[in-house]
N, C-alpha and C positions, 0 to 999 in steps of 0.2 A: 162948426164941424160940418162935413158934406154927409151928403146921405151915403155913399159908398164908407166912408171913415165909419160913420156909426152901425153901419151894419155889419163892418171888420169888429170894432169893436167889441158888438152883439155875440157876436160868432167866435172870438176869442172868446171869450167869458163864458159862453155854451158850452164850450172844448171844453175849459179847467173845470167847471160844473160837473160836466161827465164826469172826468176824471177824478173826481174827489169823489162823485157818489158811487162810482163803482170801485174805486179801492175801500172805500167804507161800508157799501156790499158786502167784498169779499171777506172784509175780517166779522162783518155781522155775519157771514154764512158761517166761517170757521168757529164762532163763539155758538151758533145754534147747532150746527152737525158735532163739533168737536174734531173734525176732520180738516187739516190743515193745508193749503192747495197744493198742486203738483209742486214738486221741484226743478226746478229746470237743467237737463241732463248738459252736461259740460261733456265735452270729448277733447281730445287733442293729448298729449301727454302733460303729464305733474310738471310743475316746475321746481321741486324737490324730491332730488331722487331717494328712493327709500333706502333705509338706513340696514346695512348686514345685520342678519343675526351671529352670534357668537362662534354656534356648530358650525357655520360657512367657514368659519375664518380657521378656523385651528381643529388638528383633530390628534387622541393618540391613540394609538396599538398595541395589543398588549400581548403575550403567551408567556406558559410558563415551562419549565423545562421537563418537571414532574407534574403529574396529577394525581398522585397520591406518595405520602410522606410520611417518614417515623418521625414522632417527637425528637426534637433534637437537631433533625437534619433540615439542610438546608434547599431553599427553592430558590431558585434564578427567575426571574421575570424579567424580559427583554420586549421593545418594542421601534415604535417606530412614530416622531411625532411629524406633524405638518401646520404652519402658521405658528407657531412654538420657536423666540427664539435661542441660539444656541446659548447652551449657563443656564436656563431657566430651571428652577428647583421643581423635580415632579415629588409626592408624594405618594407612598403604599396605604391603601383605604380598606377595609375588611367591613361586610354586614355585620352588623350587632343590633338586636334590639330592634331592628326594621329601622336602621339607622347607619347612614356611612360613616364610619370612626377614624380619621387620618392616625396612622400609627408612625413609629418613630423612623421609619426608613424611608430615606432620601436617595435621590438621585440627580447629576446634575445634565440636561438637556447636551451630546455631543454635539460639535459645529457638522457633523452631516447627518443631524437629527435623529440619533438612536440613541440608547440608554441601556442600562443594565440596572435591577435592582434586585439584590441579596438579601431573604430573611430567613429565619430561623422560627419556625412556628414549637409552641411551649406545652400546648394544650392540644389534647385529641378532639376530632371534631370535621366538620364541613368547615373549610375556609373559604369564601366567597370576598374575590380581593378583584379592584382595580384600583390604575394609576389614575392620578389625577394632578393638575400642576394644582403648587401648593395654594394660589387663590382660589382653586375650586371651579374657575371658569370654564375648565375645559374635562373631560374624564374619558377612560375609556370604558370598553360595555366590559362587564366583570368575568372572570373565570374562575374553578373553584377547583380545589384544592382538597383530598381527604387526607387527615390528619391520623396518624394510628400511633 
């Protein structure tokens, strides 16, 4: 071997030396501090776009015709959905309990996204009622109702 080869050789083997004592440094620093090193900041955009939330995609609308009601009588609650296909079963929800109760009135989604839902309240009281599709994914914000 020439004396240039061995001193490449030398110089290689210095290099990797380095190299192993200072990545074995850095995790000895990280086991004495507990402080883990930079991370190195990535820029450019994701290469997975982020995923919709639900509210993005679909929303519905709610009013009712009365806002206050004799037992007996009845309330119309009309609306208007979006991201909702047409047929889609919405459901009548009332607070109870500090809890949403889906109650037995249905409605079915029209093909130019509006609805109509008829109940008949039994009991006197604040009704606090939104529609909701019947999987629950989507609702609207609630309106209330006195009941006399």
């Amino acid at each position: 071997m020439s004396s240039t080869q061995s001193r490449s050789a030398r110089a290689l083997a210095a290099g990797a030396l380095s190299a192993a004592m200072l990545s074995t440094g850095t995790a000895g620093a990280v086991a004495a501090t507990g402080t883990p090193p930079p991370k190195p900041i990535i820029t450019g955009t994701p290469s997975v776009k982020p995923s919709r939330t639900p509210t993005a995609m679909g929303s519905i609308t709610v009013s009712a015709n009365r806002k206050a009601v004799k037992v007996g009588n009845a309330v119309v609650f009309t609306g208007r959905v979006r991201g909702i296909k047409a047929g889609s079963t919405l459901v009548l929800q009332h607070l109870h309990n500090g809890k949403w109760t889906t109650l037995r009135t249905t409605a079915a989604v029209n093909k130019n996204g509006t609805y109509t839902i008829k109940r008949t309240f039994t009991k006197k009281g604040t009704e606090q009622v939104r529609v909701a599709t019947k999987s629950g994914t989507f609702h609207s914000s609630p309106v209330t109702v006195q009941v006399s």
